[in-house]
C-alpha positions as a Markdown table, in Angstrom:
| # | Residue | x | y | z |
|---|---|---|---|---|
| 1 | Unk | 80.9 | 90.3 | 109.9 |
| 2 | Unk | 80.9 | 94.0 | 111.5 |
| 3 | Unk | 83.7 | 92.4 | 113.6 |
| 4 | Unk | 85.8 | 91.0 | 111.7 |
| 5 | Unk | 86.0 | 93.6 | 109.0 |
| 6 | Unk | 86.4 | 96.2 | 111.9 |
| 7 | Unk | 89.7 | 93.8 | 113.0 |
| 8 | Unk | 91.2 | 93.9 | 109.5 |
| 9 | Unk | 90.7 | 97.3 | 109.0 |
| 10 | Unk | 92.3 | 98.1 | 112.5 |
| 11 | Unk | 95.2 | 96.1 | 111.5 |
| 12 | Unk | 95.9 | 98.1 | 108.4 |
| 13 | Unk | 95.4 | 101.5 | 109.8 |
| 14 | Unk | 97.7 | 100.9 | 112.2 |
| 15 | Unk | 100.3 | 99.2 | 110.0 |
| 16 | Unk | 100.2 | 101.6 | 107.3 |
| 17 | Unk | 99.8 | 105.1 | 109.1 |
| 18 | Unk | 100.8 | 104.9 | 112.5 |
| 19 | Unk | 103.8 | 101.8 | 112.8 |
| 20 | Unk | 105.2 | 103.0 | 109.2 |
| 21 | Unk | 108.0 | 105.5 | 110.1 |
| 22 | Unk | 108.9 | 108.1 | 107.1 |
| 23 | Unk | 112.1 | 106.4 | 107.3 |
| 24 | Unk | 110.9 | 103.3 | 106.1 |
| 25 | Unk | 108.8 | 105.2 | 103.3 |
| 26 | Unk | 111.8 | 106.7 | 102.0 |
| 27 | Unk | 114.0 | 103.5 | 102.1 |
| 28 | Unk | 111.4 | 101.4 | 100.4 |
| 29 | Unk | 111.2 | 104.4 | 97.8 |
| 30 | Unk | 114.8 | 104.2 | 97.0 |
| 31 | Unk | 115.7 | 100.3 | 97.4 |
| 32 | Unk | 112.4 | 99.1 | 96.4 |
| 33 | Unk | 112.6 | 95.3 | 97.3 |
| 34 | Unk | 116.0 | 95.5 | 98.1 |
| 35 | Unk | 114.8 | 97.3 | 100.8 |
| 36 | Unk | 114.9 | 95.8 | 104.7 |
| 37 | Unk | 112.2 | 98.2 | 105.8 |
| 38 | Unk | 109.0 | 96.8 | 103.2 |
| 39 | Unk | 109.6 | 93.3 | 104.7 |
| 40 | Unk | 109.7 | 94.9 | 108.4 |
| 41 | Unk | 106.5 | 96.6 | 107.0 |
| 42 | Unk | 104.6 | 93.1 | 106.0 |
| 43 | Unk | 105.8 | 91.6 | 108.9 |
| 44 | Unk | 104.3 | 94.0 | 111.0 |
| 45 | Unk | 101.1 | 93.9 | 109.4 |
| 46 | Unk | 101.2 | 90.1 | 109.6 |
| 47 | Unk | 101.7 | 90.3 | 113.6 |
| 48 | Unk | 99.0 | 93.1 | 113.9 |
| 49 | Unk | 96.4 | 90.8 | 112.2 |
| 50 | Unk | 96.9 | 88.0 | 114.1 |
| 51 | Unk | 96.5 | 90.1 | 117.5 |
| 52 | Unk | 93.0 | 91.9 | 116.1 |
| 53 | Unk | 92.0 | 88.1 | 115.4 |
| 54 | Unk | 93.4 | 86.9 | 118.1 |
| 55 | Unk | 95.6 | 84.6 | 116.6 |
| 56 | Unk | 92.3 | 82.1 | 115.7 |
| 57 | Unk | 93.5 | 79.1 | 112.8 |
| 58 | Unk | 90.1 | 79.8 | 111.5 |
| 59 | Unk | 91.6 | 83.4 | 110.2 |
| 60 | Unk | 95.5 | 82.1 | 109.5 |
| 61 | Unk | 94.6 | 81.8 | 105.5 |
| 62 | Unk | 93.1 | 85.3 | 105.4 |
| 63 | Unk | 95.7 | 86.9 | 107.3 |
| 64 | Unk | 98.4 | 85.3 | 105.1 |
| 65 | Unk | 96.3 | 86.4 | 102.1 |
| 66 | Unk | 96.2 | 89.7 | 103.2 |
| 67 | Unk | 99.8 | 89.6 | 104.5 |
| 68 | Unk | 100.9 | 88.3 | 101.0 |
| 69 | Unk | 98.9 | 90.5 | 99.1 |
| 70 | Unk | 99.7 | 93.7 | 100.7 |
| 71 | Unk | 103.7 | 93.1 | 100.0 |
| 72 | Unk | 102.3 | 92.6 | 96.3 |
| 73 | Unk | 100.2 | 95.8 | 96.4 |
| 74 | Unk | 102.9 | 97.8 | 97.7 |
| 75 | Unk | 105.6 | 95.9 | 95.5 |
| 76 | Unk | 103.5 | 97.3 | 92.4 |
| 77 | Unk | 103.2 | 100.6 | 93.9 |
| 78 | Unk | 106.8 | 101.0 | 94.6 |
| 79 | Unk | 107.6 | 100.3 | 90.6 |
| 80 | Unk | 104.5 | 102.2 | 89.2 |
| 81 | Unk | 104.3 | 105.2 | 91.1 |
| 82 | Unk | 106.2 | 108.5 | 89.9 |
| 83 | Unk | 106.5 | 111.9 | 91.4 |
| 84 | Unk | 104.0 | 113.3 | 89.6 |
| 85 | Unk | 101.6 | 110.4 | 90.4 |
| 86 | Unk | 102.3 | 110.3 | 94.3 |
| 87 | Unk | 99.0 | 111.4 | 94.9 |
| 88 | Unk | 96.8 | 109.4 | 92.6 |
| 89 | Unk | 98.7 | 106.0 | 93.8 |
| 90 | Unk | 98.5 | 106.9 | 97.6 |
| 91 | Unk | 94.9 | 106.4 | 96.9 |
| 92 | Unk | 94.8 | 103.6 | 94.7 |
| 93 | Unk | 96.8 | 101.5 | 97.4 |
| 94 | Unk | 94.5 | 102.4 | 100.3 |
| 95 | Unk | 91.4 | 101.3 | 97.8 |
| 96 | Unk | 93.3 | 97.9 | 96.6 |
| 97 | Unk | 94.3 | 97.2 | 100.6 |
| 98 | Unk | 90.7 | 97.8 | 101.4 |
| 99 | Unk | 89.1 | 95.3 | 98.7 |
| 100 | Unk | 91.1 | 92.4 | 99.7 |
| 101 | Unk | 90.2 | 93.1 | 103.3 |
| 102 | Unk | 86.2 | 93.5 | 101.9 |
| 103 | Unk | 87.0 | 90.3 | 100.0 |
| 104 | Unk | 87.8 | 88.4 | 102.7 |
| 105 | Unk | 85.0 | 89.5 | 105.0 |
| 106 | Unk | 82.9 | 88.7 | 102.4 |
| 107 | Unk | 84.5 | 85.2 | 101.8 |
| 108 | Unk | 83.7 | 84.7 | 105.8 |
| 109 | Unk | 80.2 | 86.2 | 105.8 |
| 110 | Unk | 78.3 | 85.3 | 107.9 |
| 111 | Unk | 80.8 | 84.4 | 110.3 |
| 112 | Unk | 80.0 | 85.0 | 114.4 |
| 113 | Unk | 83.0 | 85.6 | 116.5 |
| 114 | Unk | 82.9 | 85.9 | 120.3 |
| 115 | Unk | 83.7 | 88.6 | 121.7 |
| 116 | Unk | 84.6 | 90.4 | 125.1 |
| 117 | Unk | 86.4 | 93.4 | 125.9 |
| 118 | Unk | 88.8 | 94.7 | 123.4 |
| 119 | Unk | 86.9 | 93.0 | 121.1 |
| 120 | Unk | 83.6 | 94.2 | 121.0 |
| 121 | Unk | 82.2 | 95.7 | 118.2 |
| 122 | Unk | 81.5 | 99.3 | 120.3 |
| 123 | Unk | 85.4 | 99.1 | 121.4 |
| 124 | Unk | 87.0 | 98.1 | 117.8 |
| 125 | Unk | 84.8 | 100.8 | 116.1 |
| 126 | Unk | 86.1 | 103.7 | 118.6 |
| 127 | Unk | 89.7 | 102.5 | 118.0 |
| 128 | Unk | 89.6 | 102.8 | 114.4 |
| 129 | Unk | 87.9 | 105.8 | 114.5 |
| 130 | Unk | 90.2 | 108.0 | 116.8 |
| 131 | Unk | 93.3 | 106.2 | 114.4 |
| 132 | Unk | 91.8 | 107.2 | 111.5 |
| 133 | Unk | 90.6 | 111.1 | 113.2 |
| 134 | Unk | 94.5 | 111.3 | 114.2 |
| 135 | Unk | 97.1 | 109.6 | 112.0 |
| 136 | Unk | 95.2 | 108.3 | 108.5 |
| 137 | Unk | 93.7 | 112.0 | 108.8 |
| 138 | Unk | 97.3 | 113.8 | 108.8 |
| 139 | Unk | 98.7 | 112.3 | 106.1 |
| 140 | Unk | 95.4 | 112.2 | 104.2 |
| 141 | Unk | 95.7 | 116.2 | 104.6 |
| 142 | Unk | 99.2 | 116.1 | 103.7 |
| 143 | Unk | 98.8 | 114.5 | 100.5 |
| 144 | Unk | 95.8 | 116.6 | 99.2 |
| 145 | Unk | 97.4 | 119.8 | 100.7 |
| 146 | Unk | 100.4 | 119.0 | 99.1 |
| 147 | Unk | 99.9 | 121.5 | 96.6 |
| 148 | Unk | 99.9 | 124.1 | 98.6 |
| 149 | Unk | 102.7 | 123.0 | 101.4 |
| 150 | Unk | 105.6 | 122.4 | 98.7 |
| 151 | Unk | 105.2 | 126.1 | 97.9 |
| 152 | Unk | 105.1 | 127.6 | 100.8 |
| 153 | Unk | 107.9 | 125.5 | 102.4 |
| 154 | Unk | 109.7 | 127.0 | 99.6 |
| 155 | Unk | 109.6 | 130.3 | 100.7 |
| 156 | Unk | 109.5 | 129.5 | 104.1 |
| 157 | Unk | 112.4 | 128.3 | 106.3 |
| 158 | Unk | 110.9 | 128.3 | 109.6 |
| 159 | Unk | 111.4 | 124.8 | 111.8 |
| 160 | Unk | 107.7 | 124.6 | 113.0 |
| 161 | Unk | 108.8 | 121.0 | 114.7 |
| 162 | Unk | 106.0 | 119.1 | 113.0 |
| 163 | Unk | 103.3 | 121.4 | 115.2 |
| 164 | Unk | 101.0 | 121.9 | 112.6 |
| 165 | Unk | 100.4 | 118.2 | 112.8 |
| 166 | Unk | 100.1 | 118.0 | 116.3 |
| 167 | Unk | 97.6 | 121.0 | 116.3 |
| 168 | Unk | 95.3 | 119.5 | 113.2 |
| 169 | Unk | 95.0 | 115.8 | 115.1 |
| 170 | Unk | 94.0 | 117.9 | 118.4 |
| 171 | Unk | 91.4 | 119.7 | 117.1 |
| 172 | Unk | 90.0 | 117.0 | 114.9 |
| 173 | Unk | 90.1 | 114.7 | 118.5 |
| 174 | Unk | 88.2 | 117.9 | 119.6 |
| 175 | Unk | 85.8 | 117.8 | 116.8 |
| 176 | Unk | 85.1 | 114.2 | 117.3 |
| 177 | Unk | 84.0 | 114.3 | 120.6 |
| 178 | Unk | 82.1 | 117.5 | 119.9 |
| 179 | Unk | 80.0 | 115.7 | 117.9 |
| 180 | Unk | 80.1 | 112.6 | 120.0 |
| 181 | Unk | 78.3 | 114.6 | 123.0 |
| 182 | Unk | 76.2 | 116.3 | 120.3 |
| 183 | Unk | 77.9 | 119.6 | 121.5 |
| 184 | Unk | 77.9 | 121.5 | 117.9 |
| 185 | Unk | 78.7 | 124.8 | 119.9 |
| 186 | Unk | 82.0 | 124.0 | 120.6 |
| 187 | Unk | 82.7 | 123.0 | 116.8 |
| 188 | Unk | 82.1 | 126.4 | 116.3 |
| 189 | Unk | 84.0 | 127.7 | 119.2 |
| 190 | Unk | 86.5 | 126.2 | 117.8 |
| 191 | Unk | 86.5 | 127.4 | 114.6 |
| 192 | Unk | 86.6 | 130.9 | 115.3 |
| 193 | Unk | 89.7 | 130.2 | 118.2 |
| 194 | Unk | 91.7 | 128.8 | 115.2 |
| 195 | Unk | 90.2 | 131.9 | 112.8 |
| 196 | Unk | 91.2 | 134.6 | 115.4 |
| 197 | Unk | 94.7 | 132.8 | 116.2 |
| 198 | Unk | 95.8 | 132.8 | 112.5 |
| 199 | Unk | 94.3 | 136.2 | 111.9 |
| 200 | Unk | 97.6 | 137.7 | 112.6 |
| 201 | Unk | 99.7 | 135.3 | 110.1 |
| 202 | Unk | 96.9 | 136.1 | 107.3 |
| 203 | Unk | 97.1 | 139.7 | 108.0 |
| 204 | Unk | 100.8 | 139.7 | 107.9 |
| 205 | Unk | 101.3 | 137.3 | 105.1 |
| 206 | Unk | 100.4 | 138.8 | 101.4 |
| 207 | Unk | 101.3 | 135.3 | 100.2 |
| 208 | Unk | 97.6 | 134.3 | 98.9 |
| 209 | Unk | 98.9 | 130.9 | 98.6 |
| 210 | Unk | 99.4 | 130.6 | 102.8 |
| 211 | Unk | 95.6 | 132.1 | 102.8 |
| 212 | Unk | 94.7 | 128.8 | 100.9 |
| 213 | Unk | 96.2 | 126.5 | 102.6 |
| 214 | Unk | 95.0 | 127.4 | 105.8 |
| 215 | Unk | 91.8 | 127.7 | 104.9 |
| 216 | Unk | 91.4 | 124.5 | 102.9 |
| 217 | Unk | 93.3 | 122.3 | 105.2 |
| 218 | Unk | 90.9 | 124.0 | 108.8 |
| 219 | Unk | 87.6 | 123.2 | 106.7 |
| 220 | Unk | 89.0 | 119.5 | 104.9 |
| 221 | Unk | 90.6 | 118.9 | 109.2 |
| 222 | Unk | 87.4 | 120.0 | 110.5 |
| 223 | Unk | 85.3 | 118.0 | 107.9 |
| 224 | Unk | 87.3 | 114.5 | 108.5 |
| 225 | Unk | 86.6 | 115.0 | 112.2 |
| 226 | Unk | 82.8 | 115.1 | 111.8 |
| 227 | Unk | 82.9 | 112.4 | 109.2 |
| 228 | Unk | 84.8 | 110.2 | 111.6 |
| 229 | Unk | 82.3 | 110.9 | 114.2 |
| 230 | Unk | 79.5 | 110.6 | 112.0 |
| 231 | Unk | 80.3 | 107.0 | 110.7 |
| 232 | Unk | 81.4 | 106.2 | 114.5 |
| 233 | Unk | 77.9 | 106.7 | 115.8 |
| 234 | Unk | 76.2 | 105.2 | 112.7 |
| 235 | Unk | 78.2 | 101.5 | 113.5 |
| 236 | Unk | 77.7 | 101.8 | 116.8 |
Protein backbone atom coordinates (compact mmCIF):
# COMPACT_ATOMS: atom_id res chain seq x y z
CA UNK A 1 0.00 0.00 0.00
CA UNK A 2 3.00 2.31 1.27
CA UNK A 3 4.12 1.72 -2.36
CA UNK A 4 1.76 2.37 -4.38
CA UNK A 5 0.41 5.51 -2.65
CA UNK A 6 4.18 6.67 -2.57
CA UNK A 7 3.97 6.14 -6.76
CA UNK A 8 0.88 8.18 -7.13
CA UNK A 9 1.94 10.86 -5.04
CA UNK A 10 5.37 10.94 -6.96
CA UNK A 11 3.48 11.24 -10.02
CA UNK A 12 1.60 14.33 -8.98
CA UNK A 13 4.31 16.20 -7.31
CA UNK A 14 6.15 16.03 -10.27
CA UNK A 15 3.37 16.80 -12.64
CA UNK A 16 1.97 19.68 -10.80
CA UNK A 17 5.15 21.45 -9.36
CA UNK A 18 8.09 20.67 -11.17
CA UNK A 19 6.88 19.64 -15.14
CA UNK A 20 4.16 22.64 -14.95
CA UNK A 21 5.94 25.65 -16.43
CA UNK A 22 4.36 29.24 -15.28
CA UNK A 23 3.69 29.47 -18.91
CA UNK A 24 1.31 26.85 -18.99
CA UNK A 25 -0.35 28.28 -15.58
CA UNK A 26 -0.97 31.47 -17.19
CA UNK A 27 -2.33 30.07 -20.47
CA UNK A 28 -4.61 27.75 -18.84
CA UNK A 29 -5.72 30.90 -16.62
CA UNK A 30 -6.58 32.81 -19.61
CA UNK A 31 -8.02 30.15 -22.24
CA UNK A 32 -9.29 27.85 -19.72
CA UNK A 33 -10.12 24.72 -21.79
CA UNK A 34 -9.48 26.30 -24.80
CA UNK A 35 -6.14 26.13 -23.62
CA UNK A 36 -3.33 23.61 -25.36
CA UNK A 37 -1.23 23.73 -22.26
CA UNK A 38 -4.11 21.91 -19.52
CA UNK A 39 -4.31 18.94 -21.97
CA UNK A 40 -0.23 18.94 -22.27
CA UNK A 41 -0.69 19.14 -18.39
CA UNK A 42 -3.05 15.79 -18.08
CA UNK A 43 -1.11 14.10 -20.57
CA UNK A 44 1.85 14.52 -18.65
CA UNK A 45 0.45 13.32 -15.56
CA UNK A 46 -1.06 10.35 -17.41
CA UNK A 47 2.66 9.32 -18.75
CA UNK A 48 4.25 9.99 -15.32
CA UNK A 49 1.73 7.51 -13.68
CA UNK A 50 2.31 4.93 -15.81
CA UNK A 51 6.18 5.12 -15.37
CA UNK A 52 5.85 5.20 -11.22
CA UNK A 53 3.58 2.06 -11.88
CA UNK A 54 5.47 0.75 -14.26
CA UNK A 55 3.05 0.72 -16.84
CA UNK A 56 1.25 -2.61 -14.91
CA UNK A 57 -2.67 -3.34 -16.55
CA UNK A 58 -3.45 -4.06 -13.00
CA UNK A 59 -3.13 0.03 -12.32
CA UNK A 60 -4.45 1.27 -16.05
CA UNK A 61 -8.13 1.95 -14.45
CA UNK A 62 -6.64 3.93 -11.59
CA UNK A 63 -4.29 5.87 -13.56
CA UNK A 64 -7.03 6.80 -16.02
CA UNK A 65 -9.18 7.70 -13.03
CA UNK A 66 -6.73 9.83 -11.73
CA UNK A 67 -5.74 11.10 -15.15
CA UNK A 68 -9.51 11.90 -15.88
CA UNK A 69 -10.16 13.33 -12.67
CA UNK A 70 -7.38 15.63 -12.34
CA UNK A 71 -8.42 17.51 -15.83
CA UNK A 72 -11.96 17.65 -13.91
CA UNK A 73 -10.35 19.09 -10.72
CA UNK A 74 -8.42 21.49 -12.44
CA UNK A 75 -11.24 22.23 -15.08
CA UNK A 76 -13.34 23.35 -11.85
CA UNK A 77 -10.61 25.29 -10.49
CA UNK A 78 -9.89 27.12 -13.65
CA UNK A 79 -13.84 28.49 -13.58
CA UNK A 80 -14.17 28.83 -9.69
CA UNK A 81 -11.11 30.35 -8.67
CA UNK A 82 -10.84 34.39 -8.51
CA UNK A 83 -7.96 36.61 -7.60
CA UNK A 84 -8.90 37.13 -4.40
CA UNK A 85 -9.39 33.33 -3.87
CA UNK A 86 -5.96 32.21 -5.49
CA UNK A 87 -4.83 31.12 -2.27
CA UNK A 88 -7.70 29.25 -0.73
CA UNK A 89 -8.13 27.20 -4.22
CA UNK A 90 -4.33 26.42 -4.55
CA UNK A 91 -5.14 24.40 -1.51
CA UNK A 92 -8.27 22.95 -2.21
CA UNK A 93 -6.85 21.39 -5.50
CA UNK A 94 -3.72 19.85 -3.81
CA UNK A 95 -6.38 18.34 -1.05
CA UNK A 96 -9.01 17.08 -3.91
CA UNK A 97 -5.83 15.60 -6.06
CA UNK A 98 -4.74 13.91 -2.89
CA UNK A 99 -8.17 12.17 -1.92
CA UNK A 100 -8.60 10.52 -5.28
CA UNK A 101 -5.03 9.34 -5.09
CA UNK A 102 -5.97 8.06 -1.10
CA UNK A 103 -9.14 6.69 -2.80
CA UNK A 104 -7.58 4.66 -4.99
CA UNK A 105 -4.89 3.21 -2.64
CA UNK A 106 -7.53 2.46 -0.56
CA UNK A 107 -9.66 0.79 -3.35
CA UNK A 108 -6.23 -1.43 -3.89
CA UNK A 109 -5.49 -2.09 -0.24
CA UNK A 110 -3.91 -4.52 0.49
CA UNK A 111 -2.20 -4.81 -2.71
CA UNK A 112 1.72 -6.16 -2.73
CA UNK A 113 3.79 -4.96 -5.50
CA UNK A 114 7.39 -6.18 -6.23
CA UNK A 115 9.74 -4.10 -6.12
CA UNK A 116 13.60 -3.55 -6.91
CA UNK A 117 15.57 -0.58 -7.29
CA UNK A 118 13.81 2.65 -8.16
CA UNK A 119 11.03 1.10 -6.76
CA UNK A 120 11.55 0.43 -3.28
CA UNK A 121 9.74 1.88 -0.77
CA UNK A 122 13.23 3.59 0.99
CA UNK A 123 14.00 4.97 -2.72
CA UNK A 124 10.30 6.39 -3.66
CA UNK A 125 10.06 7.92 -0.11
CA UNK A 126 13.52 9.95 -0.57
CA UNK A 127 12.29 11.09 -4.10
CA UNK A 128 9.19 12.53 -2.97
CA UNK A 129 10.69 13.96 -0.18
CA UNK A 130 13.60 16.07 -1.75
CA UNK A 131 10.64 17.08 -4.57
CA UNK A 132 8.50 18.22 -2.15
CA UNK A 133 11.76 20.00 0.24
CA UNK A 134 12.64 21.78 -3.25
CA UNK A 135 9.80 22.55 -5.72
CA UNK A 136 6.15 21.80 -3.80
CA UNK A 137 8.12 23.83 -0.94
CA UNK A 138 8.77 27.06 -3.25
CA UNK A 139 5.62 27.62 -4.41
CA UNK A 140 4.01 26.58 -1.19
CA UNK A 141 6.11 29.68 0.32
CA UNK A 142 5.10 31.70 -2.52
CA UNK A 143 1.53 31.39 -2.12
CA UNK A 144 1.44 31.98 1.73
CA UNK A 145 4.16 34.77 1.37
CA UNK A 146 2.21 36.20 -1.12
CA UNK A 147 1.09 38.81 1.02
CA UNK A 148 4.06 40.17 1.70
CA UNK A 149 5.94 39.74 -1.89
CA UNK A 150 3.18 41.70 -4.00
CA UNK A 151 4.08 44.68 -1.74
CA UNK A 152 7.36 44.72 -1.68
CA UNK A 153 7.83 44.00 -5.49
CA UNK A 154 5.93 47.10 -5.65
CA UNK A 155 8.36 49.20 -4.33
CA UNK A 156 11.06 47.32 -5.45
CA UNK A 157 12.37 47.11 -9.04
CA UNK A 158 15.42 45.13 -8.60
CA UNK A 159 15.85 41.79 -11.09
CA UNK A 160 16.89 39.32 -8.35
CA UNK A 161 16.82 36.46 -11.36
CA UNK A 162 14.58 34.23 -9.36
CA UNK A 163 17.66 33.77 -6.57
CA UNK A 164 15.61 33.90 -3.74
CA UNK A 165 14.18 30.66 -4.89
CA UNK A 166 17.25 29.13 -5.57
CA UNK A 167 18.67 30.19 -2.12
CA UNK A 168 15.27 28.89 -0.06
CA UNK A 169 15.38 25.14 -1.90
CA UNK A 170 19.33 25.17 -0.94
CA UNK A 171 18.98 25.62 2.42
CA UNK A 172 15.87 23.62 2.94
CA UNK A 173 18.11 20.62 0.99
CA UNK A 174 20.54 21.71 3.71
CA UNK A 175 18.06 21.37 6.46
CA UNK A 176 17.00 18.12 5.27
CA UNK A 177 20.01 16.39 5.51
CA UNK A 178 20.85 18.21 8.71
CA UNK A 179 18.31 16.44 10.16
CA UNK A 180 18.81 13.29 8.18
CA UNK A 181 22.47 12.88 9.89
CA UNK A 182 20.81 14.11 13.11
CA UNK A 183 23.35 17.07 12.86
CA UNK A 184 20.94 19.82 14.61
CA UNK A 185 24.12 22.11 14.92
CA UNK A 186 24.31 22.94 11.60
CA UNK A 187 20.48 23.93 11.44
CA UNK A 188 21.55 26.39 13.66
CA UNK A 189 24.58 27.37 11.87
CA UNK A 190 22.66 27.97 9.36
CA UNK A 191 20.22 30.07 10.74
CA UNK A 192 22.42 32.58 12.08
CA UNK A 193 24.63 32.62 8.36
CA UNK A 194 21.30 33.61 6.77
CA UNK A 195 20.50 36.08 10.03
CA UNK A 196 24.01 37.83 9.72
CA UNK A 197 23.82 37.92 5.67
CA UNK A 198 20.49 39.84 5.67
CA UNK A 199 21.42 41.92 8.71
CA UNK A 200 22.64 44.51 6.31
CA UNK A 201 19.28 44.60 4.08
CA UNK A 202 17.22 44.81 7.58
CA UNK A 203 19.35 47.50 8.80
CA UNK A 204 19.18 49.37 5.68
CA UNK A 205 15.62 48.74 4.81
CA UNK A 206 12.97 50.80 7.24
CA UNK A 207 10.35 48.97 5.15
CA UNK A 208 8.81 46.82 8.21
CA UNK A 209 7.05 44.91 5.62
CA UNK A 210 10.64 43.41 4.07
CA UNK A 211 11.45 42.66 7.94
CA UNK A 212 8.27 40.33 7.73
CA UNK A 213 8.79 38.70 4.97
CA UNK A 214 12.08 37.63 5.66
CA UNK A 215 11.55 36.54 8.75
CA UNK A 216 8.35 34.56 8.12
CA UNK A 217 9.39 32.98 4.92
CA UNK A 218 13.45 31.73 6.82
CA UNK A 219 11.33 30.19 9.82
CA UNK A 220 8.00 28.68 7.47
CA UNK A 221 11.53 27.47 4.70
CA UNK A 222 13.29 26.25 7.63
CA UNK A 223 10.22 24.54 9.24
CA UNK A 224 9.08 22.62 5.74
CA UNK A 225 12.63 21.36 5.62
CA UNK A 226 12.43 19.58 9.04
CA UNK A 227 8.98 18.48 8.36
CA UNK A 228 10.09 16.89 5.19
CA UNK A 229 12.78 15.20 7.03
CA UNK A 230 10.81 14.32 9.86
CA UNK A 231 8.03 12.40 7.78
CA UNK A 232 11.06 11.01 5.62
CA UNK A 233 12.50 9.11 8.45
CA UNK A 234 9.14 8.17 10.07
CA UNK A 235 8.19 6.04 6.44
CA UNK A 236 11.30 4.81 6.22
Amino acid sequence: MVVLFLSLLLAHLIGDFLLQPTTWVNDKKKRKVRSKYLYCHVGVHLLLLLITTRFSSQYFPAVILIALSHFGIDCIKLYLEKKKTAKSWFFIDQLLHLAVIALVVFYYFPCEIAIAGLYSQQSLALITALVAVTYVSAIILKVLLSKWSEQIIKTDTGNTNNAGKYIGILERLFVFFFVMINFWEGIGFLLAAKSIFRFGDLKESKDVRLTEYILIGTLLSFGFGILCAMLYKAII
